[in-house]
N, C-alpha and C positions, 0 to 999 in steps of 0.2 A: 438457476432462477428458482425463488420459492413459490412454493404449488403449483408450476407446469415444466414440463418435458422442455429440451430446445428447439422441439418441431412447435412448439406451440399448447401443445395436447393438455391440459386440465390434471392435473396428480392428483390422485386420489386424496383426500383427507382423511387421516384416522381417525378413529371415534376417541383417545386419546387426548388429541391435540383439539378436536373441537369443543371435547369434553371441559378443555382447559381455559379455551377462549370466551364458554359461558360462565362459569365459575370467577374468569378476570371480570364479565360487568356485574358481579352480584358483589364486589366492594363497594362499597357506599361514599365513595370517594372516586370509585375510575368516570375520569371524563365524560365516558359513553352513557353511561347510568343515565336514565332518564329523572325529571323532573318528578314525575307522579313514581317509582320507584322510592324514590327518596321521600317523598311526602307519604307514603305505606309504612316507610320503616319508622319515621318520625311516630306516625299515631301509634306504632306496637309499641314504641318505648314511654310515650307519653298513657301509653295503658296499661303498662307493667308498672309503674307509678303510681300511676292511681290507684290499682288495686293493693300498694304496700299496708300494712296496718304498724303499728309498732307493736313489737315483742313485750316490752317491761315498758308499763306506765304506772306514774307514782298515784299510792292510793288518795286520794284527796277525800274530804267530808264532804256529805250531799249537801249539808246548806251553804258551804262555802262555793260548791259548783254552782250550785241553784243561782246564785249573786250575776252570774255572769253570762247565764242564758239568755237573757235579750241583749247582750252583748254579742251574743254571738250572731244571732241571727241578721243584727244590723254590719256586720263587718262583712258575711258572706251575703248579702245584699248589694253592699257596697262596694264589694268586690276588694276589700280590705287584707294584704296578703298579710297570713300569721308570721311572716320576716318582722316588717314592720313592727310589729306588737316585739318582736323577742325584742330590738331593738328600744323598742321604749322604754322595756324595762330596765336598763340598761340605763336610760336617761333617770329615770324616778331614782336609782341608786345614787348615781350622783347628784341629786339635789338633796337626796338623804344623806351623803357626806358630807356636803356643803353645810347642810341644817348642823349637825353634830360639830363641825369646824367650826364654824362661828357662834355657837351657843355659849361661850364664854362671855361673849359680849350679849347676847341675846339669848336669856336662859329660856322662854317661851319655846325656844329651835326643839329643845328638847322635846318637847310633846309635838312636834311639827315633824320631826324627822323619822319616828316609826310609822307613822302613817303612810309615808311614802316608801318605808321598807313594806310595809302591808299592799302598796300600790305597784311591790315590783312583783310581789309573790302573784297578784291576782295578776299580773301579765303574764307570769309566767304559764298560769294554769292556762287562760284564755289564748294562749298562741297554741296550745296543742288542739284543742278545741275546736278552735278555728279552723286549724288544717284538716281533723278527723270532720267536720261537718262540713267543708268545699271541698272534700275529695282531695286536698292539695300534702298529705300525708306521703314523704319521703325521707332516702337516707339521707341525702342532704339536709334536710328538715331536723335530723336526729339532733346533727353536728349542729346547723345554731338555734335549736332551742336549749344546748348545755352550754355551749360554750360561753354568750351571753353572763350565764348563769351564776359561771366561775369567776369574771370580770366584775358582775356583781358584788358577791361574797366581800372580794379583795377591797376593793373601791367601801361598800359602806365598812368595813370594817379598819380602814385606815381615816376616816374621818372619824372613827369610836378614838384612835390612838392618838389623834391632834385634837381632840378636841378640849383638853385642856381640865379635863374634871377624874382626868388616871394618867395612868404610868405610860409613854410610849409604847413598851416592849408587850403588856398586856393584851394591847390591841393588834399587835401584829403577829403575837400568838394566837390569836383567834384567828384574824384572818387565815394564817399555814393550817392552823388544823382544822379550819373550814374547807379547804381545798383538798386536804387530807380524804375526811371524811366522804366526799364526794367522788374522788379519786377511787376509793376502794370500792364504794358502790359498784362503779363502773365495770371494775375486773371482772366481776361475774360474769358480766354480758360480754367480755373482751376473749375468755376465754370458752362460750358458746355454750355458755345457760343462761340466768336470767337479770337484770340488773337487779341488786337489795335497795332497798329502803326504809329496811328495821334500825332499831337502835333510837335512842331517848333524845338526840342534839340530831334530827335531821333540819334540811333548811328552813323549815315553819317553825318550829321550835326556838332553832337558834333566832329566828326576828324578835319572838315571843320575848326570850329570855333579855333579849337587848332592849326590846319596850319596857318590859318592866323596871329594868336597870335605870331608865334614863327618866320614864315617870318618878321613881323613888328619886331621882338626885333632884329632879325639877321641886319635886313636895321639900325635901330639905334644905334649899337656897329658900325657898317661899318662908320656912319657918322659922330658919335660923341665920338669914340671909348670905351666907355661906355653905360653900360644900365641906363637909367634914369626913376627915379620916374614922371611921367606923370600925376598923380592927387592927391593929397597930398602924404603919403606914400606906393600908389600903383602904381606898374610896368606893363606895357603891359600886361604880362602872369600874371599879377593880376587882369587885367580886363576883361582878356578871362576867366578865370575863374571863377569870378563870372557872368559875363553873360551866361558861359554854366550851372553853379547852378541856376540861373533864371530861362533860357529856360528849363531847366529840371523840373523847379516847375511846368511852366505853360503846359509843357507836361504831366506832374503827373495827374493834372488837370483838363488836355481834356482827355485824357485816361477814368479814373475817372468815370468821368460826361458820357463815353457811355458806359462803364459799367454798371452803373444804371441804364441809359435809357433803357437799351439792357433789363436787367433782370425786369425792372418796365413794359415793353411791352409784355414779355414771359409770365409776372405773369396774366394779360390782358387778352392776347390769352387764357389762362388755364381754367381764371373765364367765360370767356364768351362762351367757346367750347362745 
């Protein structure tokens, strides 16, 4: 019989074995585990959370921040979670493909659809935002404020490729080396230095360059009431996008190149420490 004698008598316990049977209720999952136990462990994780900051944030301009400060305050009033927001932005990309898709029929779309590439960038800022001012900053947090991001990218820039005033293949070279470009950012951080953000085609840029594109094709249907070929058989938004697949190599590039430096310095630091 376990723990007594067969006269009856009590066995001794070893410090071992009781050692063992406290250690089985400090799983957060055994049966016995009490209620308020589990409500302890809960708040330690929900306050190792709180306290996360993110490592590499992208630098943004104070007046573009500035736009969005009583934004903020009314979302963490409202109890507004910055999911939501990455989400949205997400939404504004697709009415900005939709805008560039149908601008054949409705060349007006054209001035209508950077605006809402402009409305997904200010989401994009405002969900980090949000999280660092409700405390609500985590690594889950990380993952959908980029991922979104990428979903993005692809989406307005496959409505740049149907939308009928360039080449298919154009626009869906922008899109790969928009992902490109972002992709590489990331290794930095992937391999435990800091995410980049240098280089000339990052994502503000690249909207920039595709507003411009699609104001110029709008002004030349207004004046010549056609889009025309402008250098051999390429159109405006044929040249915006291969200059944002340029800017984006030479981003790929510079990224790249501190990458290397970053981890050929660390390697430095190690041998010589």
């Amino acid at each position: 019989m376990s723990g007594a004698t067969a006269r009856g008598t009590p066995r001794p316990v070893s410090c071992a074995h009781r050692n063992a049977q406290v250690s089985e209720y400090r799983d957060p999952w055994h049966p016995l585990m009490s209620l308020h136990q589990l409500a302890k462990r809960s708040r330690g994780i929900q306050e190792t959370m709180a306290d996360y900051q993110p490592t590499s944030r992208r630098p943004i301009a104070t007046t573009f921040r500035a736009t969005a400060s009583g934004a903020v305050r009314i979302c963490v009033r409202a109890g507004i979670h910055p999911d939501v927001i990455s989400y949205l932005s997400v939404v504004a990309s697709l009415v900005a493909a939709a805008s560039f898709w149908q601008a054949r029929s409705h060349p007006i779309l054209l001035l209508i659809a950077p605006l809402f590439c402009y409305l997904r960038l200010w989401c994009n800022m405002l969900d980090g935002m949000v999280a660092l001012a409700a405390n609500k900053a985590s690594l889950r947090g990380e993952i959908l404020n980029d991922l979104p991001d990428r979903v993005s990218d692809v989406v307005i820039f496959v409505g740049v490729a149907h939308s009928g005033f360039n080449s298919v293949p154009s626009g869906y070279w922008a899109a790969i080396l928009a992902l490109m470009t972002a992709y590489i950012g990331t290794l930095g951080q992937a391999v435990g230095g800091r995410r980049e953000f240098g280089g000339i085609m990052s994502k503000p840029w690249r909207m920039v360059a595709l507003n411009i594109g699609a104001c110029l094709t709008y002004l030349q249907i207004r004046s010549a009431g056609i889009h025309l070929k402008i250098l051999g058989d390429l159109t405006i938004l044929d040249c915006t996008c291969i200059a944002i697949v340029i800017g984006c190599l030479q981003t790929i590039w510079v990224r790249l190149a501190k990458i290397l430096r970053s981890l050929h310095e660390r390697k430095k630091e190690k041998y010589f420490s």
